[in-house]
C-alpha positions in Angstrom: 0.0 0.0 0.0 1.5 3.4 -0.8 -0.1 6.2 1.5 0.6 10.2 1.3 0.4 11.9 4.4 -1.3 14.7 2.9 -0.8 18.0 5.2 -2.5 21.2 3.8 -0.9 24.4 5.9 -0.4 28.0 5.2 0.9 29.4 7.9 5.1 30.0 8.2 6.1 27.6 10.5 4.8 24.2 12.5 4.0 23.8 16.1 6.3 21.6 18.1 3.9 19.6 19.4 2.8 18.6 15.5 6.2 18.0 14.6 6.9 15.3 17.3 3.7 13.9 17.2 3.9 13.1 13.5 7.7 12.1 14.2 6.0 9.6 16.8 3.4 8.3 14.2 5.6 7.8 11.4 8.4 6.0 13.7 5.4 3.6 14.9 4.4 2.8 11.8 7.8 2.1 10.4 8.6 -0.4 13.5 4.8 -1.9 13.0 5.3 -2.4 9.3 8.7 -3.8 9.3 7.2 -6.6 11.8 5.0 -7.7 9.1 4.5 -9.6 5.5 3.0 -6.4 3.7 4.7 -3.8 2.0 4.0 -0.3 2.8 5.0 2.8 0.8 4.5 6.1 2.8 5.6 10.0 2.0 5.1 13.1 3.5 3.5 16.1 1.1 2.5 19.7 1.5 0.2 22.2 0.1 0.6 25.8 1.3 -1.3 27.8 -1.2 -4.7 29.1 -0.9 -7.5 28.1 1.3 -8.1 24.9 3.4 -10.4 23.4 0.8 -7.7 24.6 -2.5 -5.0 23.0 -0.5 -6.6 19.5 -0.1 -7.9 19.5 -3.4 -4.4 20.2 -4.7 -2.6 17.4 -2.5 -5.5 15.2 -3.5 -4.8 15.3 -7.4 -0.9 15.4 -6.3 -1.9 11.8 -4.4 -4.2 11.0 -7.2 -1.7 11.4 -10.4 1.4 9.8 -7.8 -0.6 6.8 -7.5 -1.0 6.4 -4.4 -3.8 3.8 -2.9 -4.7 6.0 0.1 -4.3 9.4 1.9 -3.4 10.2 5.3 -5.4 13.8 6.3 -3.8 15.1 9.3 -4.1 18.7 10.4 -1.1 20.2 11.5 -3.0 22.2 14.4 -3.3 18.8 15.9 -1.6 15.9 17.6 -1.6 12.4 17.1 -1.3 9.1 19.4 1.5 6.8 18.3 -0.6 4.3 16.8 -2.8 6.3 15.1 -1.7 5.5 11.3 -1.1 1.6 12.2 -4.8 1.7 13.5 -5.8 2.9 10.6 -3.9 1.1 8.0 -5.3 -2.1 10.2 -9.2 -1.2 10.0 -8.7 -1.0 6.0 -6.7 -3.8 5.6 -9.9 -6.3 7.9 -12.2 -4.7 5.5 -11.9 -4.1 1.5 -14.9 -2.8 1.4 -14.1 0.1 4.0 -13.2 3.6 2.4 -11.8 5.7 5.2 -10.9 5.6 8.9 -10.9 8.4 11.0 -9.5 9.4 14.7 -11.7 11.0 17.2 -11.2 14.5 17.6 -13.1 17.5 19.3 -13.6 21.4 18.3 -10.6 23.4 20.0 -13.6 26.1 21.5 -15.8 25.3 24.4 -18.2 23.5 24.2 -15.4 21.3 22.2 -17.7 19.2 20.3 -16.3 16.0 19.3 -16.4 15.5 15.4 -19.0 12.4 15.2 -21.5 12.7 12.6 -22.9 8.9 12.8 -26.1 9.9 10.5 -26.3 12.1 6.9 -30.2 13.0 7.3 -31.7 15.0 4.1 -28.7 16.3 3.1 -27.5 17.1 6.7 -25.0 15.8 9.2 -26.7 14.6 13.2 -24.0 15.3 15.5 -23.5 12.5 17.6 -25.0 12.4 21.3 -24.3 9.0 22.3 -22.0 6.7 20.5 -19.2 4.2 21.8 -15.8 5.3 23.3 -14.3 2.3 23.0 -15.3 0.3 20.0 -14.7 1.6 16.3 -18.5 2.3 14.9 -19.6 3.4 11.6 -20.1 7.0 10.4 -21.6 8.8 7.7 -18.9 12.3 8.4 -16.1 13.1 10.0 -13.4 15.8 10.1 -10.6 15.4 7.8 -8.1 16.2 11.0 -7.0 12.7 11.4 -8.2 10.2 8.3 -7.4 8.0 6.2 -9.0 7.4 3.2 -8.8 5.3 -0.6 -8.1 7.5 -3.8 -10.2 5.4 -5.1 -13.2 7.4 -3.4 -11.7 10.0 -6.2 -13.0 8.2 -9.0 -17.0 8.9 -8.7 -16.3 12.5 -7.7 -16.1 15.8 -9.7 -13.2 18.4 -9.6 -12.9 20.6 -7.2 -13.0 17.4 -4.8 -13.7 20.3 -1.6 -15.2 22.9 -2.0 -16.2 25.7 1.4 -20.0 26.9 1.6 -20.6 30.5 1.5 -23.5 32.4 2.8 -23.5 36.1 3.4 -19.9 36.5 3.0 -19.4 33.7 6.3 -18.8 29.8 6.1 -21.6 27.4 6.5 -20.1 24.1 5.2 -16.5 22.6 5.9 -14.6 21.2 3.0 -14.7 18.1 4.8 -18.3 17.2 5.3 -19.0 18.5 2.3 -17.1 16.3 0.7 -18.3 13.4 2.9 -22.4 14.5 2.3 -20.7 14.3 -1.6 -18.3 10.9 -1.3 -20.8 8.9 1.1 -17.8 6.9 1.9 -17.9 3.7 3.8 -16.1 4.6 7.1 -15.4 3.7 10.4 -14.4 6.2 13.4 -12.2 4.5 16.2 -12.5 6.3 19.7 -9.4 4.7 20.8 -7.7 7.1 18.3 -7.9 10.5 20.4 -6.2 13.3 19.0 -5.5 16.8 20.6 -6.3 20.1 18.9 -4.4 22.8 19.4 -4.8 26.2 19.6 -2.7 29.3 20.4 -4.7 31.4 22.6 -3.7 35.4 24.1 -4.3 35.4 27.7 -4.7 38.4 29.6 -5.5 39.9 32.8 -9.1 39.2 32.3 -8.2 35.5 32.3 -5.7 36.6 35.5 -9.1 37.9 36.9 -11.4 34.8 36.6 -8.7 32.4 37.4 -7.9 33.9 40.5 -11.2 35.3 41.6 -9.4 38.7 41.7 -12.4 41.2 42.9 -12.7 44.8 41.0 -13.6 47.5 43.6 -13.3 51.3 43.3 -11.5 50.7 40.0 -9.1 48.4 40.9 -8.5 44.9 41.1 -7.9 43.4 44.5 -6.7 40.2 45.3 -6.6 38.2 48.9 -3.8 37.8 51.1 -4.0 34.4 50.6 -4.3 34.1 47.4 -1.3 35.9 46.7 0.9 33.9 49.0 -0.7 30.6 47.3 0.6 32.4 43.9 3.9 32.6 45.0 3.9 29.4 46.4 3.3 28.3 42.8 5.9 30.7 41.3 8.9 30.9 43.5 10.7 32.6 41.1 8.7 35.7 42.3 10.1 35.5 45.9 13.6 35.8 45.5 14.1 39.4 46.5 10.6 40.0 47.4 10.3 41.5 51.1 6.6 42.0 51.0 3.3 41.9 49.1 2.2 45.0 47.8 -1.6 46.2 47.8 -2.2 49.5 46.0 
């Protein structure tokens, strides 16, 4: 099987975090695959022009025209368990007749929804509210964060493969469950696979405020004795040359 780890990303650099956990993934597999009688060819490719759904569908025909049998999506604002590309590879190799297998992964934003979408209903996607946690299950969507799919799903599709929804100038409809309402691909999501989203988040002094329960009066904020010493119990840096707390 010859796979393309197919990685669409615009911005100038990659989070650490990404990095080693794709190290980890690809260093698995490797170890798994050399273990066993089947021959696996896998490489690494980029797109990092244009918008999400331009990217995939140019490493998509990239894969396609390569000839590769399958593509790994993976996200690179995400992180992946070790195993995650052997427990894919596995699912499709039990089951011919599977297209894709995803991972199990959740919005980065409160109320972090997971991405399950176990039913395609007239055209739309039922978010999941109870499915297993354990035990792989069958889908009808999924985000394309962490999933592996045939190129053979290619074949009964027309170009652009993604395409992004538009209303009013605002996004209603991913690339990626558009193109699963589109594909209607035979696929299985395993729980055990459960990746991190990242996110690089500003904080503040509101976020200094609410963690603390810092109190405003008069115009200022005010924080407890004790909650002071507790913070410099957790930073010590901050009493070395400190001779006293300071209220204003």
């Amino acid at each position: 099987m010859r796979i393309a780890i197919c990685i669409p990303d615009n911005y100038p650099t990659f989070q650490k975090p990404f990095v080693f956990s794709l190290m980890s993934v690809l260093a698995s597999f490797q170890a798994w695959a050399n273990k066993g009688k089947d021959k696996y060819e896998v490489n690494t490719i980029f797109n990092d022009h244009g918008r999400v759904d331009d990217m995939r569908n140019g490493l998509a025909e990239g894969a396609i025209r390569d000839g590769y049998d399958a593509v790994m999506w993976m996200d690179s604002d995400m992180v992946f368990p070790p195993m995650t590309l052997i427990r894919l590879v596995s699912h499709l190799n039990k089951n011919p007749k599977l297209e894709a297998a995803s991972g199990l992964y959740t919005y980065k934003t409160p109320p972090y929804l997971p991405h399950v979408y176990p039913k395609l209903d007239n055209g739309k996607f039922r978010i999941g509210a109870s499915y297993p946690i354990e035990q792989p299950f069958y889908v009808d969507g999924a985000g394309f964060g962490c999933l592996l799919m045939r190129t053979s799903v290619f074949n009964r599709l027309k170009r652009p493969y993604f395409t992004f929804r538009f209303k009013q100038g605002k996004i209603i409809k991913g690339e990626d469950l558009g193109f699963c309402r589109d594909a209607k691909m035979k696929m299985l999501l395993d729980p055990q696979i459960r990746c991190g989203h990242l996110r690089l988040t500003p904080f503040g002094i509101e976020d200094y405020i609410a963690f603390n329960h810092a109190e405003i009066q008069d115009g200022k904020i005010t924080l407890s004795k004790e909650r002071m010493h507790a913070i410099m119990d957790i930073m010590p840096q901050l009493k070395k040359g400190s001779k006293k707390l300071t209220h204003n």
